[in-house]
N, C-alpha and C positions, 0 to 999 in steps of 0.2 A: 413846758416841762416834758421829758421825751417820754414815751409813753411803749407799754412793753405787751404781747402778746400773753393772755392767759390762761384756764383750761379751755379746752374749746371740743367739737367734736358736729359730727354729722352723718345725715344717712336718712332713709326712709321712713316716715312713720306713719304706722296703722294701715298694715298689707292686711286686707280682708282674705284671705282662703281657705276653701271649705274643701278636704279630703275626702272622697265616695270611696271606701274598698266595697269592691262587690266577693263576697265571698257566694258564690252561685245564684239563688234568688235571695240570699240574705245582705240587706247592706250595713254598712256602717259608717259612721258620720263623724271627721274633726271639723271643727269650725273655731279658726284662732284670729287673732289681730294681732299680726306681729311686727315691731317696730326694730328697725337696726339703729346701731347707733356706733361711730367708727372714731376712733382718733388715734393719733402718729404723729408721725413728720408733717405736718401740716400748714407749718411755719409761711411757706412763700404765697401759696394760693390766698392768706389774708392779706400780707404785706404785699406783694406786685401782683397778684390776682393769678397765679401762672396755676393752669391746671395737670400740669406735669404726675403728680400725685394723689390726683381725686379719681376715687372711680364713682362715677355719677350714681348718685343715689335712684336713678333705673333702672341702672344691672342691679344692684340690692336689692331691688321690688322683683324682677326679674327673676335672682337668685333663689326667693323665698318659692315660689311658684315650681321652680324646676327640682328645687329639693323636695317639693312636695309628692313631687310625681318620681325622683331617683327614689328618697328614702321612705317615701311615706312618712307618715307621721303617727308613732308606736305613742306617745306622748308629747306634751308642752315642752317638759323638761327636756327629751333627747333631739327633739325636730332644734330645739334653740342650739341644742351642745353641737349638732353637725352643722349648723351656720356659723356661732361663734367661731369655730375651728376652720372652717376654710376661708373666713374673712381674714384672717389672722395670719392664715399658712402662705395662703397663695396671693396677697400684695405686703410685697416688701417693707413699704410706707407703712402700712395697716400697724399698730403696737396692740392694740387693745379691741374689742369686740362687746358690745352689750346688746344681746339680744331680749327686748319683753314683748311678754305675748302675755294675750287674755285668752279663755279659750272659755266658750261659752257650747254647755250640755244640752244635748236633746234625749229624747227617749222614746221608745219605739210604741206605735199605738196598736192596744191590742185590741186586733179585729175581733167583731162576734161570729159563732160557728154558723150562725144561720145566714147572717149576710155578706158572710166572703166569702162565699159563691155566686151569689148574687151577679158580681161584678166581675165574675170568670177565675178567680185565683183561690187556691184551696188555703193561704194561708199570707196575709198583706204581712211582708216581710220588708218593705221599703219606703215605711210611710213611722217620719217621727213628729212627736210636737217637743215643741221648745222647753225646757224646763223655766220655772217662772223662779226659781230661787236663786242661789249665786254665781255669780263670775269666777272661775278659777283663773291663777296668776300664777306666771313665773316671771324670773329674772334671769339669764345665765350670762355671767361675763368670764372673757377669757383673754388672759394676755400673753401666751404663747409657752407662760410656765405652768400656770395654778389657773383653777375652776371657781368661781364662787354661783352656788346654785342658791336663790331662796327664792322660795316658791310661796302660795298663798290663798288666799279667794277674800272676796269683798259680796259686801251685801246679802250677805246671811242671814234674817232675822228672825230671832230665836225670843221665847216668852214665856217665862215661869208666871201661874197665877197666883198661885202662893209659894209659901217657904222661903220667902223674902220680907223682913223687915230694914227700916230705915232710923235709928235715935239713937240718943246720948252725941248727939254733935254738936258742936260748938257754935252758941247765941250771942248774937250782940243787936243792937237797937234798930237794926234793919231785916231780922229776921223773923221772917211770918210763917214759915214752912213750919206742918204739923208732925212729929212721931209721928210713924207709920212702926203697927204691930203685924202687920198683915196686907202686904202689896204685891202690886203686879209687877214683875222684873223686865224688861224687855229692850231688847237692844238690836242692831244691827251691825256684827261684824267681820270688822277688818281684820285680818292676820296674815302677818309673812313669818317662815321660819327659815328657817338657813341649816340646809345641808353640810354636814362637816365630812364629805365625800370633794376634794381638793386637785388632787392627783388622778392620770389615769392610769399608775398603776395600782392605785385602790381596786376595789372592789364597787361598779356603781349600783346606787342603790336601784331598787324598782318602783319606779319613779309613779306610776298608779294605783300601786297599792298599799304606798307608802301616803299619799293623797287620800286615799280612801279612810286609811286607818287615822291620820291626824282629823280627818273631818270628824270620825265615829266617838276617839276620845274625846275632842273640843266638847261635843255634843252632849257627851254623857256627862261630863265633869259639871256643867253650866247643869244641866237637869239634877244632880245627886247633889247638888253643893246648895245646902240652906245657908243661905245668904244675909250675910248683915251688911253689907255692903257689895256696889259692883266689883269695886276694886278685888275683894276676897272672894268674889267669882273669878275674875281675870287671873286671877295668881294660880285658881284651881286651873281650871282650861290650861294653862300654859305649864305648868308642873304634870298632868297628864301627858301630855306628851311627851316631854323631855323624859318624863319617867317607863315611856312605852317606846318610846322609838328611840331604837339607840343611834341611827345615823341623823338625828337633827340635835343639835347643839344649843340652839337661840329661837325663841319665838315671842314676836312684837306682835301686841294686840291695840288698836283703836276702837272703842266700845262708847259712842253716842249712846245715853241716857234716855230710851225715847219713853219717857214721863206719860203716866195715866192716874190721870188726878177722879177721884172720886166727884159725881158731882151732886149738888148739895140739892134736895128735892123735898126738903122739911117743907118750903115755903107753899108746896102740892100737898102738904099732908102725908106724903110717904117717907117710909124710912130706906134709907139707902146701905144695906148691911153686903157691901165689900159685892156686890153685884153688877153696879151704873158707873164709867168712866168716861172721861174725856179724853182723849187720844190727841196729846201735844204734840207737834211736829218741830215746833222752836218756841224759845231757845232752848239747848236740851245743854244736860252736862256729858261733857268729853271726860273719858277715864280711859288713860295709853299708859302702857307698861310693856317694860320687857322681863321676861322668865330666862334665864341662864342654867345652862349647867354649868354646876360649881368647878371654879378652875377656868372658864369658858371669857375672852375676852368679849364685849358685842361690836357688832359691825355691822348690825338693819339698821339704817338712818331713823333717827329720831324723829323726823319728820317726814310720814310715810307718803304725803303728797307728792315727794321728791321722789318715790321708789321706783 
């Protein structure tokens, strides 16, 4: 049976680069993993292996490093938009451009006044530690017309102790899980939203502080929202945003269940009043949803494994 060529694509994955700007003795730190990803005319390099139209996935790696040092890197989202665009612009072949990056935060440590001097400097302007909480993400693809930006962070983990209950769900003969009036909420998440900034002759958005503000709403929504379910958490978090940020459109959340079961300490004599838990790791329950603005078609894959 004759057999036919189908989507296909290539290119670098997970360019580690770390950006130093020294503003005098104060520095500043990006630290991204950025992954290209190219496809086109591509046709012959599978069929008779002819590399006529590859540009080897070392200038890409290459690419990422030199743009580092032309453009800097103002953010995830604009470092991705001036690679997309010149993989696009400057090989003929090239149709399409996906650029993802992780871009992982540190933060500055603040010396004491009595011992930096100590070590000869009146003020350690050049020393961060790692932040131990999430991974921020973008995506930007570009195909020589239109932009699709959706951005994100992964591994957030966030815990209400109360103002969370779990009952009135549906029993059948395999159900042993008790009403909860009074639990611990706690999850770890995932979210991409999608920029509806398309065009450059929009207006683009600011792309840090629009990251800032989605993390502050996500946050506050999951905190104010007394919960009878995670799901009517999810729908908060993602209606906060859509309702505060007017250049995001869509936002997919993936929200692991991570389950804290009381543990049962009658057989000690003690009573356990919502204080003693066991912290499950698996199996946990998966709750994914996506938030639209109304009118809004969605386009973050359903399956954010693939993002």
């Amino acid at each position: 049976m004759p057999t036919i060529l189908g989507q296909n694509q290539y290119g670098k994955a997970e360019n580690r680069v770390v950006k130093i700007t020294r503003d005098g003795a104060t520095h500043h730190i990006k630290d991204l993993n950025v992954s290209v990803a190219l496809s086109g005319d591509m046709d012959d390099v599978h069929y008779s292996g002819s590399n006529a139209h590859v540009l080897p996935t070392d200038t890409t790696k290459n690419t990422v490093y030199a743009f580092a040092k032309k453009h800097g890197i103002e953010s995830a989202e604009q470092f991705g938009i001036h690679l997309a665009r010149h993989f696009v612009t400057s090989q003929e072949p090239i149709h399409r451009a996906r650029i993802r990056i992780e871009e992982y935060a540190w933060e500055r440590i603040a010396a004491s006044d009595a011992n930096s001097r100590f070590i000869g400097a009146d003020e350690v302007k050049h020393s961060f530690v790692r932040k131990g909480q999430e991974t921020r993400l973008t995506e930007v693809t570009y195909d020589g017309d239109g932009w699709q930006v959706v951005s994100g962070l992964k591994d957030l983990v966030v815990m209400n102790s109360t103002n969370s209950e779990f009952w009135g769900y549906v029993k059948d003969e395999y159900t042993t899980l008790r009403e909860a009036y009074d639990r611990i909420l706690a999850t770890q998440v995932s979210a991409r939203w999608r920029f509806n900034w398309t065009d450059d002759d929009q207006r683009m958005p600011h792309w840090e502080k629009s990251y800032e503000q989605v993390r502050k709403h996500m946050l506050q929504a999951f905190a104010e929202t007394y919960s009878l379910s995670l799901q009517q958490t999810l729908y908060q978090m993602g209606a906060r945003i859509i309702d505060n940020r007017a250049e995001i459109d869509e936002v997919r959340f993936s929200l692991p269940n991570k389950h804290h079961f009381l543990v049962d300490l009658e057989p000690f004599g003690l009573e356990n009043d919502n204080e003693v838990y066991f912290a499950a790791d698996r199996p946990y329950g998966l709750i994914e949803a996506t938030v639209l603005r109304d009118g809004v078609e969605p386009r973050i894959p359903v399956d954010l494994t693939n993002l």
